[in-house]
N, C-alpha and C positions, 0 to 999 in steps of 0.2 A: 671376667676381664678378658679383653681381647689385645690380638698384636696387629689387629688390621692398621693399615694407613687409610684416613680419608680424607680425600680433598672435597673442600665444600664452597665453593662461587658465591657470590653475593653474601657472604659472613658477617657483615659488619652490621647488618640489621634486619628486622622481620623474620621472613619466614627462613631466609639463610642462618643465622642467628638463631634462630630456634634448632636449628635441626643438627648445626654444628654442636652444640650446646646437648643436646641427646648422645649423639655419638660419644662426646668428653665423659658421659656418664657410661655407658658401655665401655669405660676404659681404654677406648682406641686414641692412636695417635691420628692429632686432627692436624690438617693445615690448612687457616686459614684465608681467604682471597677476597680482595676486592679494591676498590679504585686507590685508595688512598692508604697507607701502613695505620695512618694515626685513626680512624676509623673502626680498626681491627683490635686496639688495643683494652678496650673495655670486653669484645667477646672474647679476646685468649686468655685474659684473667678470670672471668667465670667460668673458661674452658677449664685451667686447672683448677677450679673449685669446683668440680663439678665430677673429676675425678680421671682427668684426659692422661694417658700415658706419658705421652708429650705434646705438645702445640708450636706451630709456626704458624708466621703472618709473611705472606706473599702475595704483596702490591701487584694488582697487572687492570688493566683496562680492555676491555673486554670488545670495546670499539674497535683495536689498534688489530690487525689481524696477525704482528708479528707476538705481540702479549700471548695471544692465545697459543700460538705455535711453543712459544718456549716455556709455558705454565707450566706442564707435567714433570718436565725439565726441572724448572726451579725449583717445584714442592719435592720433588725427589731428592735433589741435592739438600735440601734445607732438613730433613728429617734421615737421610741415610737409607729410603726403601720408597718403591714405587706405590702411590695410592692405586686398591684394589677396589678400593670405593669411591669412585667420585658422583659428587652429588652437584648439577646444577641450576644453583638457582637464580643468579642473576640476571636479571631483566628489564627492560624499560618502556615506559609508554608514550607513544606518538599520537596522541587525538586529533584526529581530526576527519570532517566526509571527507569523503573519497574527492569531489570535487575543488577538492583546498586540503589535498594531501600534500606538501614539497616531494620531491624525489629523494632529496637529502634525508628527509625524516624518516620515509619507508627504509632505505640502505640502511640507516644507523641501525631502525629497528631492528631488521633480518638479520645485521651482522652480531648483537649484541646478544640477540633471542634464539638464533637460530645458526647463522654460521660458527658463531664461538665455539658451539658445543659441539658440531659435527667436526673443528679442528681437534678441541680437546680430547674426544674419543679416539680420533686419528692417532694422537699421541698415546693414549694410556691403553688401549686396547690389545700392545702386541705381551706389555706384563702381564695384563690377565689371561692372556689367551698361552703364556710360558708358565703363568702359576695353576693353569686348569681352573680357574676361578675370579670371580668379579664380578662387580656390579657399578651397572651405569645407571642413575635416576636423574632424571630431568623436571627440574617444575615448572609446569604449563598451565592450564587455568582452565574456567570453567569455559571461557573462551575461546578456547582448543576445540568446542564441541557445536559452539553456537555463533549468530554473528548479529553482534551490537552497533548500533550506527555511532556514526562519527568515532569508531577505533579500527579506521581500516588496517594502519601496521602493525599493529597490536595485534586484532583478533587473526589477520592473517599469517603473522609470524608464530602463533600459540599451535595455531592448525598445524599447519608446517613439523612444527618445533616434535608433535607426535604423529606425525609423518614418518621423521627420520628418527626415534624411537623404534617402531614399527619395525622398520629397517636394518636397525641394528640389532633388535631380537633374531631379524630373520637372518642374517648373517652368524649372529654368536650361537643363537641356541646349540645346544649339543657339546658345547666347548668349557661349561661351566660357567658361561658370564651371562647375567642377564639382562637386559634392557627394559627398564618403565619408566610412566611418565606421575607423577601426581599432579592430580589437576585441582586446586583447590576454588571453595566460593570467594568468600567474603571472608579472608584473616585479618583479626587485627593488630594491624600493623602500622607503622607511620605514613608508608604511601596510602594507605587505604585511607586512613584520616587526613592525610594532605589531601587527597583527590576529595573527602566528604567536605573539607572548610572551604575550597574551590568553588566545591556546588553552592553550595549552602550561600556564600557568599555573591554567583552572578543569580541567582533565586530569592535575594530577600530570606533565605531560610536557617533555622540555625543547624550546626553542625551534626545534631543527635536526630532534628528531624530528616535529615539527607539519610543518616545510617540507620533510620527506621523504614526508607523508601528504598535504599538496597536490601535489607531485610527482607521484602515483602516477598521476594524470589527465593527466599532460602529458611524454608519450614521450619528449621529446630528453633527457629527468633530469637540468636544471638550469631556473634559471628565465632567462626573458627579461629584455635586458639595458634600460635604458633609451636606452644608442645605436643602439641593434639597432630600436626603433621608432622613434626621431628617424630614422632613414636611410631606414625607408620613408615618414614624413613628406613629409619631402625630394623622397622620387623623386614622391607622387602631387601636389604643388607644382610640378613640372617640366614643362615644355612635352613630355617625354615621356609625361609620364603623362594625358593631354589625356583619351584616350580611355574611361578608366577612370571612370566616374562612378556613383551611386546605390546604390556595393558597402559591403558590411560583410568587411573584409578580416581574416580571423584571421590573428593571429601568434604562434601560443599551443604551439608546438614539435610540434605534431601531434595536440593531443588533442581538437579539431574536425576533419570533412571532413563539410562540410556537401554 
């Protein structure tokens, strides 16, 4: 059992939800985040089923750039201690080529993907750096590595997004806190199947044949589970994982080897 605090972004489903849902089992107090309260409220009840010390649900929009500013803020007051782990996963996708990208789409993207998190660090960085210890993890995608057409703010906010990981290792290390990114393939998740019925549907195709043509990129031929990255969550959270810092760690069944 642990006494960490951890704040975990995008909570309310997929891979946030997974990984919140890990931590509740390490016993830690979680606090969850994401656009809507009532969205959160199925993860904080298998948070404390699952064995979380305490659980909170903390609404913020990740768009709004003053949300981000007073997140740390609000999860702190809401549970009484500053999270020492924050994990972020919230994210959203802009498709589109480059030539029929909007301005507006790119902006929302960066702010959502990529400036949130460099606010939120802003904030939660000066308690880890008074407790001698922390952990920042960011989830970035396999698209942080590589570049797919028609997802220019997408793939360029992922790159970015472990950029400024990068960055905050190189700042933190030495201090007890770490910075990584996990970059995952193909999890299954509701976005991941929203975007397959999508395909599937301007293609004539059905939705299982769509998830056997993203497949074809990712060896192990199934996709990634969302406990399967909550677990390495967890471990790079761990006083074993100390050492680990400033990495973009795929877990994408082998269709990376950087």
């Amino acid at each position: 059992m642990s006494d960490r605090t951890v704040l975990v972004t995008g909570a309310s489903r997929g891979i946030g939800r997974g990984i919140a849902l890990a931590f509740a089992g390490e016993g830690d107090t979680v606090v969850l985040s994401a656009r809507t309260a009532s969205g959160l409220e199925e993860t904080a009840a298998a948070a404390w089923e699952r064995g979380a010390s305490a659980v909170a649900a903390v609404s913020a929009d990740l768009s709004d750039p003053d949300d981000c500013e007073k997140l740390i803020g609000r999860a702190t007051e809401a549970v009484g201690s500053s999270p020492l782990v924050v994990v972020h996963c919230a994210g959203i996708t802009e498709n589109a080529a480059v030539d029929q990208m909007s301005l507006d789409g790119w902006n929302r993207a960066f702010q959502v993907n990529v400036t949130s998190a460099l606010q939120i660090a802003g904030k939660a960085i000066p308690a880890m750096k008074e407790a001698g210890w922390g952990r920042f993890i960011a989830i970035g995608s396999l698209y942080s590595r590589m570049g797919v057409s028609h997802t220019a703010a997408y793939t360029s906010s992922k790159h970015a997004l472990l950029g400024l990981i990068r960055v905050l290792s190189a700042e933190l290390v030495g201090k007890g806190v770490t910075a990584n990114a996990i970059l995952p393939g193909f999890v299954d998740t509701e976005m991941v199947r929203s975007e397959a019925a999508a395909a599937a549907e301007a293609r004539d195709l059905t939705v299982d044949e769509v998830i056997k043509k993203f497949l074809r990129i990712q060896p192990l031929g199934r996709m990634v589970t969302t406990e399967e990255v909550g677990a390495l969550a967890v471990y790079l959270a761990s006083d074993a994982g100390a050492p680990i810092t400033g990495q973009g760690i795929n877990i994408d069944g082998g269709a990376m080897q950087p």
